[in-house]
N, C-alpha and C positions, 0 to 999 in steps of 0.2 A: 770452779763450778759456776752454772749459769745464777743469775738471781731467781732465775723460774726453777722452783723445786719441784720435782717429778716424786710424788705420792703415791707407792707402792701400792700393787694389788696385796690380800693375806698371802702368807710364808705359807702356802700349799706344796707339800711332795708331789709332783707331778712327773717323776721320773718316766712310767710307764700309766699307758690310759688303756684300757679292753673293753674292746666293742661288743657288746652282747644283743644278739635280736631280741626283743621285747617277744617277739613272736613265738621265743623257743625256751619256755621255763624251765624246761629241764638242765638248760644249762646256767640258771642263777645260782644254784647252790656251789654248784664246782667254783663260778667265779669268784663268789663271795669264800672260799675260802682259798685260793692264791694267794702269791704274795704283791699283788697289783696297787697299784696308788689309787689309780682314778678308773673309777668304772661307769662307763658310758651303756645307760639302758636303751636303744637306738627304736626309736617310732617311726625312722626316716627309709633310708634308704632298702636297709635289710630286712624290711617289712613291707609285704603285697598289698595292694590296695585293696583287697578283701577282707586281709588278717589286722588291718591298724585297728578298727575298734577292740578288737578282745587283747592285742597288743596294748592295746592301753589299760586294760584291767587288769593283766598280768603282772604288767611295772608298779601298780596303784598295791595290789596285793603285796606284792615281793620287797616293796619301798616298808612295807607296814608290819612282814610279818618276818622277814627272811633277816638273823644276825649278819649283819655287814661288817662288823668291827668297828675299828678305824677309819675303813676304806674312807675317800672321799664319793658321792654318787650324783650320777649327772642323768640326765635326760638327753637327746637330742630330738628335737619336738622335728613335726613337718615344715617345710619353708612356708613363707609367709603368702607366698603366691598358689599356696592350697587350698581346700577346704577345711583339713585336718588338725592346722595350728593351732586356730583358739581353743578347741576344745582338749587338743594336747597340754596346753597350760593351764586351760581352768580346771580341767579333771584334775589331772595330777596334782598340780602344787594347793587345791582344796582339797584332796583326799590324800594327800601324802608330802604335804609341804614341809612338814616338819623332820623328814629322814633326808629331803634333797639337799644338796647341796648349791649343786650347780645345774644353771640348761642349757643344752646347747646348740645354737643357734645355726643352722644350715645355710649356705650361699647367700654371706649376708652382704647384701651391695652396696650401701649406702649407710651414713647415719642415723635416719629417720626411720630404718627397719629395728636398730638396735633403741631407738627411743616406743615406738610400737610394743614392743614385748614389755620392756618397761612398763610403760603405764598400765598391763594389765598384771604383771606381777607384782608391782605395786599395791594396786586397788585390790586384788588377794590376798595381800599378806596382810593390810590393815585390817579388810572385816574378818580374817581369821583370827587378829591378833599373834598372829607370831610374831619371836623375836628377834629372828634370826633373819639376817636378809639374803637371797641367793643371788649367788654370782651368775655372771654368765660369760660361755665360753664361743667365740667367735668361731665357723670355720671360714677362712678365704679361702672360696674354691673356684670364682671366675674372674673373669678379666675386670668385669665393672665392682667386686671386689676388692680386687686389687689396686686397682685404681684410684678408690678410696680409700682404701688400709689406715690412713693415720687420721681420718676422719673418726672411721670405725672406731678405731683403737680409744679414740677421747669422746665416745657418744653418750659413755653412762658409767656412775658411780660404783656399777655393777660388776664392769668390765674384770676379767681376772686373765684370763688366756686367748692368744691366737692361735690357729692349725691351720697348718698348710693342707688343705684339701688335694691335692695330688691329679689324681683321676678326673673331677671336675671341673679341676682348671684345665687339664689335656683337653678336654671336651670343649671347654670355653673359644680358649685362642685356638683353637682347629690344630692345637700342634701333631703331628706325624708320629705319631706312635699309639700302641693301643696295651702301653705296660701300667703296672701300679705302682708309681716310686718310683723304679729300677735306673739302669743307666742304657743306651742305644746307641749302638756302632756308628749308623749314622752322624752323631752329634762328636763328629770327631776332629782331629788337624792331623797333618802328612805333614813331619819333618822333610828339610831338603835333603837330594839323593847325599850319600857319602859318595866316598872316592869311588867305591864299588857300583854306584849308583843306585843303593839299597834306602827306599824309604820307611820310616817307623810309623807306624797309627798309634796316635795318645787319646785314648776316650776322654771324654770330657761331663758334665757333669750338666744336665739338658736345663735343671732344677736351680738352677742355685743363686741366677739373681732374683728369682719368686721371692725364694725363701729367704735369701739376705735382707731384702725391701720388708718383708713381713718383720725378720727379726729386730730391725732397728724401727717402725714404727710401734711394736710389742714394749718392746725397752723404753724409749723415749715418753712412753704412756706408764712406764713401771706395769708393764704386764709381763707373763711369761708365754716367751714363743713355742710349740710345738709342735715337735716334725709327723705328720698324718700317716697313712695307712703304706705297709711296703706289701705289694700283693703275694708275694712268690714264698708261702710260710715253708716250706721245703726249702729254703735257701738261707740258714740261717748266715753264715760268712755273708752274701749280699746287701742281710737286713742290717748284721752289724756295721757295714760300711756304710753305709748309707745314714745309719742314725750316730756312726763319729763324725760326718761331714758337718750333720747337723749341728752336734754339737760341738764343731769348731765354731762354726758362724755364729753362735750365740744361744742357741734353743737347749731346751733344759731338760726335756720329754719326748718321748717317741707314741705313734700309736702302735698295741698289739692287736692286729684281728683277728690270731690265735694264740691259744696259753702258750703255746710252746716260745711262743715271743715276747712273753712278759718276762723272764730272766736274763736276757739279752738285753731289752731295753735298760731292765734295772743295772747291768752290771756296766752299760757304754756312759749312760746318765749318772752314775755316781763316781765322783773323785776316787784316787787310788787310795791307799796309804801312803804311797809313797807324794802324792803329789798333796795330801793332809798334813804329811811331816816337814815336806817343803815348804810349805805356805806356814805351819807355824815358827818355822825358822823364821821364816820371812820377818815377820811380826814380829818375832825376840828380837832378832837384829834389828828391826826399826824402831824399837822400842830404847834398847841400848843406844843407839844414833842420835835420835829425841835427847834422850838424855846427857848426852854429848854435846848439844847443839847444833847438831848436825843433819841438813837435809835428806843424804842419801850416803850410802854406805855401798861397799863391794861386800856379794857374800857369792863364793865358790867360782870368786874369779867372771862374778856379773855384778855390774850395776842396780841396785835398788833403789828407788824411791819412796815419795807417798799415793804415786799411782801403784807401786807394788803391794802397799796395804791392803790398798782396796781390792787389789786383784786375788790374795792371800786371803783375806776375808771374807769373800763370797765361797770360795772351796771350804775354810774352814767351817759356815753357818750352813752348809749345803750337808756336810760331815755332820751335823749337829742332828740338823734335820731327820735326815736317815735312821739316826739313833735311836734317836724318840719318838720316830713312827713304828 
């Protein structure tokens, strides 16, 4: 390992995150009682520029009066090139700082956006005296985002989460499509003819060094990466492919932007049993090896290490997690 230790954001379940409009109360009760990890009250996007102020007394209320459980809850305030912002964070976390969790931060470009909220969620949690400090959750959604991602990712003590914003980075880099998530024919390769002269089309996957680059500045910062919003809620097979890719590359979480897609998330986001039993094998067997003197070990006809611990141990603490949410 390097000598520079990478100091973990908290062990939050973030398997599944649900976007709820601040603007539509009628559906915070239903949210608050799913089975969702992180719930995102949205002042941003899914909110008219007429409905943000009573949107914002809605979330202020529902923060204060409505059982949330467990959940974890988030804000996502207006971007910072609004008028909306500051009073999205002084309202709120003065009149409901003590239910929040987390904020989250819209098309953040730079380091100096993510020290900005800082200093004023700072200077409100001192004269309110709370104790509790809130995290905040990044999305990268443009190009000048992305650009700085690993700035982003190390701009504040706060820092807990990246999400790939999807939609507004299409927007950003002018890419050629107008889906949410998904995948496009276009973005394909043509094997050469066979004998027949018969070519294949392999879709390809338009997303994925975004999402790679976000996930290893995410990690390298000890934050957790997750995968943004899939538009197509009628499509659950798409959504579930879409959020395994994810979670091959390293991300830990999916967004739902309907309930129907918070059980999908949770079930792609969580380890198997099988792959819970494997990984405590894992650990027996290197535990016995250890005790052997022994670096690394064969178990079922594979090589093990002590990079397999560590890989055995994130599924196992992940397994934990779940439990005791």
């Amino acid at each position: 390992m390097s000598f520079h230790p990478v100091e973990q954001a908290p062990g939050r379940l973030n398997r599944s995150e649900l976007a709820v409009p601040g603007s539509q109360p009628q559906m915070f009760e239903k949210a608050a009682q799913s089975d969702v990890d992180v719930i995102f009250l949205d002042l941003e996007d899914a909110v008219a520029p007429d409905e943000k102020e009573q949107a914002r007394k809605n979330i202020i209320k529902a923060l204060n009066e409505i059982d949330w459980g467990t959940k974890s809850m988030s804000i996502r305030i207006n971007g910072l090139d609004t008028h909306y912002m500051y009073r999205d964070v002084v309202d709120v976390v003065e009149q409901a700082g003590e239910r929040l969790d987390l904020i989250m931060i819209p098309k953040v470009g730079t380091a100096a956006d993510v020290y900005a909220v800082d200093m004023m969620v700072t200077q409100i949690e001192d004269a309110k005296g709370y104790s509790k400090r809130i995290g905040f959750e990044h999305i990268i959604e443009t190009a000048l985002g992305m650009q700085n991602v690993s700035e982003i990712a190390a701009a504040s003590k706060r820092n807990e989460s990246l999400h790939f914003g999807v939609a507004d980075y299409a927007a950003s880099t002018r890419a050629r499509t107008t889906i949410i998530g998904g995948v496009n024919p276009d973005y394909s390769v043509l094997t050469d003819p066979d004998g027949d002269g018969n070519r294949a089309t392999h879709w390809g996957d338009m997303w994925h060094y975004a999402l790679a680059r976000m996930v290893v500045a995410a990690r390298a910062n000890g934050l957790r990466p997750i995968d943004g919003p899939f538009g197509d809620f009628q499509d659950p097979d798409g959504y579930k492919a879409a959020a395994y890719r994810a979670a091959v590359l390293g991300c830990e979480g999916k967004w739902a932007i309907h309930p129907s897609q918070i059980a999908l998330a949770n079930e792609v986001m969580s380890p198997s049993e099988a792959e819970i039993t494997k990984a405590k094998r894992i650990l027996e067997a290197m535990a016995q090896a250890e005790a052997e003197g022994k670096g690394a070990v064969s178990l079922d006809g594979r090589l093990i290490d002590y990079a397999s611990i560590r890989q055995a141990e994130v599924l196992v603490e992940k397994a934990r997690q779940i439990a005791d949410g």
